[in-house]
N, C-alpha and C positions, 0 to 999 in steps of 0.2 A: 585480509582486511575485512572487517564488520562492514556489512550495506544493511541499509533499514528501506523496507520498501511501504511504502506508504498510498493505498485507495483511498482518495480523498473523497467526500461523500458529506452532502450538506447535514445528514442529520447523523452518520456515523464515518469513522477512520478505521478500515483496514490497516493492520499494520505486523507485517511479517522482518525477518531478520534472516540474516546470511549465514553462512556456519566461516570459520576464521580464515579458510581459504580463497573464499567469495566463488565455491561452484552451487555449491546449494540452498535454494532458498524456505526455510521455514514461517507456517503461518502464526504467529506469535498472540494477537490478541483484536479486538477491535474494544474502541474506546467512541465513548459520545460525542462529539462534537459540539462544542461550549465554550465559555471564557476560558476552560482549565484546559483545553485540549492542548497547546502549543507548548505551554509547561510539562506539561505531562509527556508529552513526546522529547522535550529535551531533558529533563530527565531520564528519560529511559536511554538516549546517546549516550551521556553520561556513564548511564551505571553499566551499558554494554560495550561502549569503548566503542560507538560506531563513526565510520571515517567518513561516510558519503549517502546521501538519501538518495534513491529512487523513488520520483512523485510520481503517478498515473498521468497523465495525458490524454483526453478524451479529443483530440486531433483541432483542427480548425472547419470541421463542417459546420456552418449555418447552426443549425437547431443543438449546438452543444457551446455556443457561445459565452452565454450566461454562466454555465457550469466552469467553462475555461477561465473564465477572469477570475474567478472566486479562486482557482487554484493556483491562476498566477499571482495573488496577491497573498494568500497561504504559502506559496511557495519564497518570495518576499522574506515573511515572518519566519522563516526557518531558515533562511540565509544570513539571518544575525546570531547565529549561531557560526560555530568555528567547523564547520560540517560543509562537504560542496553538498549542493543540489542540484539533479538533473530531471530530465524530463523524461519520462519515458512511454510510446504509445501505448496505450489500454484500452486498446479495442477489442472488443468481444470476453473481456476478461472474468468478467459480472456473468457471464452466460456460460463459462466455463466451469467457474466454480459452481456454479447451480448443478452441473451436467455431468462432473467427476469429483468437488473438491468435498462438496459438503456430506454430511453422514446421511446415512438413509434414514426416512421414515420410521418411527413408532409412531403408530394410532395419531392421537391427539394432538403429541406434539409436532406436527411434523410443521406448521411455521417459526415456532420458536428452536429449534432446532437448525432450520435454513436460516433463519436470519444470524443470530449466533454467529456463527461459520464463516458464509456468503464474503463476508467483508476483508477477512484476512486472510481468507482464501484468495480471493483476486488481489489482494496484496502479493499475495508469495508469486501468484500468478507472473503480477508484474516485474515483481524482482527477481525472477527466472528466466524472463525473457531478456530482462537486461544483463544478467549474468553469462546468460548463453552466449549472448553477442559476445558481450567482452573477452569472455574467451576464448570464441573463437579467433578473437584477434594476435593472441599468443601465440 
C-alpha cells in the first residue's frame, strides 16, 4: 500500500512516499504552501496510487496550538479526498532532519541547501515512524 507522508509547515509542505510495501519511507519533494498546495498534493495521490496520508502532528502543548488547528483544518481538506488521513506525532522531527537527513555543507550554499531538504526529510521522518508502528503490529 502507497502512504504519503506529509510535514505540514505554514510556509512550506514536506512531502515523502512509501515504497508499495509500506516499510519504507522516501523523501519525495517539498512544495510551497499556497492556493495550489492541496491540488497539487492530490494530484500527486492520483498519479502515485496513494491509499492513506500520514500528517505530522506537533502534539497538544500550549505553544503549538496555532500550528495544530491550521493542520487540523488542512487535514479536513484532504479528507475530501478518497484517501484516509491520520495523525501522526512529529516531535523532534525538524531537528532530526537537520542532524542526519539533510546534505552536508558546501561554502555558500549551505542554507539553501538545508532548507531544500529539511522539509521532506521530516516528512519521510514522519512517515517512518508511522510505518514502523504499523508494522510492528503484524
Amino acid at each position: 500500500m502507497k502512504i504519503l507522508g506529509i510535514d505540514f509547515g505554514t510556509k512550506r509542505i514536506g512531502l515523502a512516499i512509501s515504497d508499495d510495501e509500506g516499510s519504507f519511507a522516501f523523501p519525495l519533494k517539498t512544495i510551497e504552501n499556497n492556493q495550489n498546495s492541496i491540488e497539487e498534493i492530490y494530484q500527486l495521490i492520483q498519479e502515485r496510487g496513494v491509499q492513506r496520508v500520514v500528517l505530522g502532528d506537533p502534539g497538544s502543548d500550549e505553544f503549538v496550538q496555532d500550528t495544530r488547528a491550521k493542520i487540523l483544518v488542512f487535514k479536513e481538506k484532504l479528507e475530501t479526498s478518497d484517501v484516509s488521513v491520520v495523525l501522526q506525532n512529529e516531535s523532534m522531527t525538524s531537528l532530526n532532519s537537520d542532524l542526519f537527513g539533510a546534505k552536508k555543507p558546501i561554502a555558500r550554499k549551505w542554507g539553501t541547501q538545508r532548507k531544500d531538504k529539511k522539509d521532506e526529510s521530516a516528512a519521510a521522518l514522519i512517515l517512518q515512524r508511522y510505518l514502523d508502528g504499523m508494522n510492528m503490529k503484524k
